[in-house]
N, C-alpha and C positions, 0 to 999 in steps of 0.2 A: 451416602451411597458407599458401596464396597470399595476399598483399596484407593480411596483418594477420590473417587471419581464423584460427579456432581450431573445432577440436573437442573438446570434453570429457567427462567423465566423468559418472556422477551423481553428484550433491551428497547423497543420500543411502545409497545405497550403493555407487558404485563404479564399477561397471558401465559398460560402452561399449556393447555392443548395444542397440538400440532400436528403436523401428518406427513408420513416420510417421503422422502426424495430421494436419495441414493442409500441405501444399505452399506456399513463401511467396517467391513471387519478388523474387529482390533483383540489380540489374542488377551490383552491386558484388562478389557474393559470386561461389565459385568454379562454374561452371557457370550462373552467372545464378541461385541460387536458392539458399533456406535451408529449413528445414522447423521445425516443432512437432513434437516425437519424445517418446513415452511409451519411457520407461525398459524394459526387459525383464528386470530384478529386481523393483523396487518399485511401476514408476509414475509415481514421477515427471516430468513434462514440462518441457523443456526445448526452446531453439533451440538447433537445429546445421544447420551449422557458425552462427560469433557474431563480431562482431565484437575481434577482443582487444584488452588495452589500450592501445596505441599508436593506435587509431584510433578508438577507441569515442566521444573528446571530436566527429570530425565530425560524426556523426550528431547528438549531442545540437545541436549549433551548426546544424546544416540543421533541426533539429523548432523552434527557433526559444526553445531552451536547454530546454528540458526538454519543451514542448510543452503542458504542463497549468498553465499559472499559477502555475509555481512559483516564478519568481524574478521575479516581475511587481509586486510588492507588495499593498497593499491597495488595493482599487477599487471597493468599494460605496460605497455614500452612506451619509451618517450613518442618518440611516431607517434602510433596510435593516442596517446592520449591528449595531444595536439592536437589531432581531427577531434577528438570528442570535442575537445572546450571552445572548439571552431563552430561545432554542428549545436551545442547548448549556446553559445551567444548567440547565433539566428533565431533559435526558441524564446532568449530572454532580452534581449538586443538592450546591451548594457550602455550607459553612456560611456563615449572615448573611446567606442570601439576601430581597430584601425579602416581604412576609406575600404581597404579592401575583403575584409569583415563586413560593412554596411553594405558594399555592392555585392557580396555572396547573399546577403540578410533572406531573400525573396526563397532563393531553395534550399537552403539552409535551415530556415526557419519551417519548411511543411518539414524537412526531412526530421526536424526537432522534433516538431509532433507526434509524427510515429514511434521516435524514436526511445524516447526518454516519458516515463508515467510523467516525472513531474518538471514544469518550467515556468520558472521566477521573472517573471517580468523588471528589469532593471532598470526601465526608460521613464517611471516614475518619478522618482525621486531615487537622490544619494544617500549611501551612507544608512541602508535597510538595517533593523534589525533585525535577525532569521532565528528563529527558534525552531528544530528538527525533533521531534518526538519519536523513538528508535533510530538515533541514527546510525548505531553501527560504527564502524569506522570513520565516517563522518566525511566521505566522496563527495557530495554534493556540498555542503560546507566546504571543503576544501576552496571550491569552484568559486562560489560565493563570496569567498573574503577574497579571492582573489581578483572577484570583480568589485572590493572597494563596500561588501557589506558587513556588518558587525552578526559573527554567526556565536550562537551555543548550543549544542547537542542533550538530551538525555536517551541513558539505556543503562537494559540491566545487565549488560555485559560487560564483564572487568578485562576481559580483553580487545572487544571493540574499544571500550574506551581507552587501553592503553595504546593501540594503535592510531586514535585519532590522537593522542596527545605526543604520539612521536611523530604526524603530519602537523603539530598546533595545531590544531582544533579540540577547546575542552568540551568533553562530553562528561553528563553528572550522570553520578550512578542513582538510580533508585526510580519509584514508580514517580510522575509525574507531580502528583496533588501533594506528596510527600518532600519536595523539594523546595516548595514557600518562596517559588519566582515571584519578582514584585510584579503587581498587577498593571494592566496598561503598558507592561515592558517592551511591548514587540510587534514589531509591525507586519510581519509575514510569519505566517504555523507554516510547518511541514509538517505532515503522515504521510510517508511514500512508503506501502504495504506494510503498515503497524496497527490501522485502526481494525483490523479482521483480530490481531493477537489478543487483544485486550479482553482483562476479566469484564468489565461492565464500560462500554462506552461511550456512555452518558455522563459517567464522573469522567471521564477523559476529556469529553465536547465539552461540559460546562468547565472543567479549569482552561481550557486552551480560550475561552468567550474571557475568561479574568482573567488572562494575560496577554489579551489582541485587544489594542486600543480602538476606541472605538472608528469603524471604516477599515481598520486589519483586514487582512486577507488567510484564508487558511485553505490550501491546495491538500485536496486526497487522494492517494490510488490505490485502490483495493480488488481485492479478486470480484470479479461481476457475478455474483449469485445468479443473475439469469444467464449466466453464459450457454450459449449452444452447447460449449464442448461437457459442461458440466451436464448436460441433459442426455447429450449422446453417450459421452462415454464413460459416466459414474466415476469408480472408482479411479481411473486412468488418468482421468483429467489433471492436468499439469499443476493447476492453481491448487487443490484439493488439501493437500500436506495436511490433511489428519494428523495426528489429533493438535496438529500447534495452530489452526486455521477457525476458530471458535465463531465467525459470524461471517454471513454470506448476505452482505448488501445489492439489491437494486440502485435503480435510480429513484424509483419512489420513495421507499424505505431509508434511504441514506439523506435523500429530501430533508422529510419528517425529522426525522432523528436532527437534522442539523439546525435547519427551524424551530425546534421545542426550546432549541440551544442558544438561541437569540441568533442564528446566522440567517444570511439572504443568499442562494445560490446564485451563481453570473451565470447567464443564460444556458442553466441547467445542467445537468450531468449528465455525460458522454461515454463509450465504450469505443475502446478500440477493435476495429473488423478484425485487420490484418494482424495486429501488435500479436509479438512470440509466435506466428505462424513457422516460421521453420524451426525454432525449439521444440515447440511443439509437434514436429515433424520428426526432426532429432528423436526425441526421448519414445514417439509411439515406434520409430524403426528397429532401438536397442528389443524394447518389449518385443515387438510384434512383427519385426521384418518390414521390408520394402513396400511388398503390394500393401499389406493392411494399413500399413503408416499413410500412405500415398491415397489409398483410399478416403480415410480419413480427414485427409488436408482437404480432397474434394469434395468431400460432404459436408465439409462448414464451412467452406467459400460459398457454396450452390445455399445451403440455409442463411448464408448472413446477406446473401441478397435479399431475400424474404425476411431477416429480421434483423436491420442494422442496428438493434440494443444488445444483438447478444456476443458481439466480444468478449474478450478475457478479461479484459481489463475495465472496471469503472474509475472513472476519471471525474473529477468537481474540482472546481474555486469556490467558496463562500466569502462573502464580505462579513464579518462581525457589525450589526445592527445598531444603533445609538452609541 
């Protein structure tokens, strides 16, 4: 296709025909525009056309590298970032947590839920080993080793990863399949909002199944393709980040996809109602002032009563199968 750009297939089953969703004008793309297209086998949502890999690095370097703090490093204050690692051990309730850690654990731990896409269960077994796929500067890693697990990162950022490597935490540069981790290495994946980036992510699910020993676990959170807000407000929508946002998973479709891949979902995949409702609040008031932002908040609180799958966010555990 012209100027870099590509069209593709589904990533779950094949298929080229599709039928659009949101229209997303992109002055770069062919025609000035790209679209949000649900699959016409499965489902799946995807952009097309996208940018292919020869040009995908400008976009990231114009959102100002990834756009979401991920290669920014750490920047709360000590304060603050004591409540974080107070409110993620209620989420993951690590062994030796102090007496008074375990008696916050109760609301601590819903407030983790909301809080955080992703939480590592600690109460397992010692001594995890965590592999994060995008980790960016390597925040949650940090956390991790510091509850006593063996973490390593990859990304294709030479600055994330030098930021994680001035917190120690190594993260390896390069795409994942290309890096020749030994198999069975690792007893916990991470993708916390990396598996939407990715050129095809079926080579991604099946290297992360050969490197999750078997009964591994692999935690994902990605933008929710059925989200409300992405049907109410197209291009607006917070999660959207055209054109670096290349696949718009459900719960069905991310199913599939993980099950072709030898995984077993734990009882099923989730979206969050509330999760980013005042960012999302924030960012439509810059746009669009008070009342319409305000509007807005109320018209997908009132629809996720009627449809509690369509949060922002899709949420899964898979267990790796045999």
């Amino acid at each position: 296709m012209d100027d870099g750009w590509e069209s593709v297939g589904c990533a779950a089953c094949g298929r080229q025909e599709s039928v659009p969703v949101v229209v997303v004008p992109m002055a770069d793309a062919p025609g000035g525009r790209s679209a949000v297209v649900q699959c016409s086998g499965c489902g799946l949502r995807r952009l097309d056309p996208r940018p292919g890999g020869a040009i995908i690095g400008r976009y990231y370097a114009a959102a100002g590298g990834q756009g979401y703090n991920a290669y920014a490093g750490r920047r709360r204050s000590p304060f603050k970032q004591a409540v974080w690692d107070v409110l993620r051990d209620g989420g993951s309730r690590p062994a030796g947590q102090a007496w008074w850690s375990r008696l916050l654990s109760p609301l601590t731990g819903v407030v983790a839920s909301w809080a955080f896409d992703i939480n590592v269960r600690l109460d397992r077994a010692e001594g995890l080993r965590v592999l994060e796929v995008g980790a960016g500067f390597g925040d949650l890693l940090i956390y991790l080793r510091q509850r006593g697990c063996e973490v390593l990162g990859t990304d294709l950022s030479e600055s994330g990863a030098a930021m994680a490597k001035a917190s120690g935490i190594e993260v390896r540069l390069g795409h994942l399949a290309e890096l020749k981790l030994p198999a069975g290495g690792f007893d916990i994946a991470v993708m916390c909002h990396s598996l939407e980036h990715v050129a095809d992510p079926g080579v991604e699910l099946a290297e992360l199944a050969r490197l999750l020993r078997p009964g591994g676990r692999l935690h994902i959170a990605v933008p929710n393709g059925r989200a409300v807000r992405l049907e109410h407000d197209g291009t607006d929508w917070i999660h959207l980040s055209a054109p670096l946002h290349l696949w718009f998973y459900d719960a069905a479709t991310l199913t599939r996809l993980l099950e072709r891949h030898g995984f077993r979902t734990e009882a099923g995949p989730r979206t969050t109602t509330m999760h980013h409702a005042l960012n999302a609040w924030r960012f439509y008031f810059f746009r669009h002032g008070p009342v319409a932002a305000t509007r807005r908040l109320f018209r997908f609180l009132m629809e996720s009563v009627r449809r509690p799958d369509g949060g922002d966010i899709l949420r899964v555990v898979a267990e790796k199968v045999g």
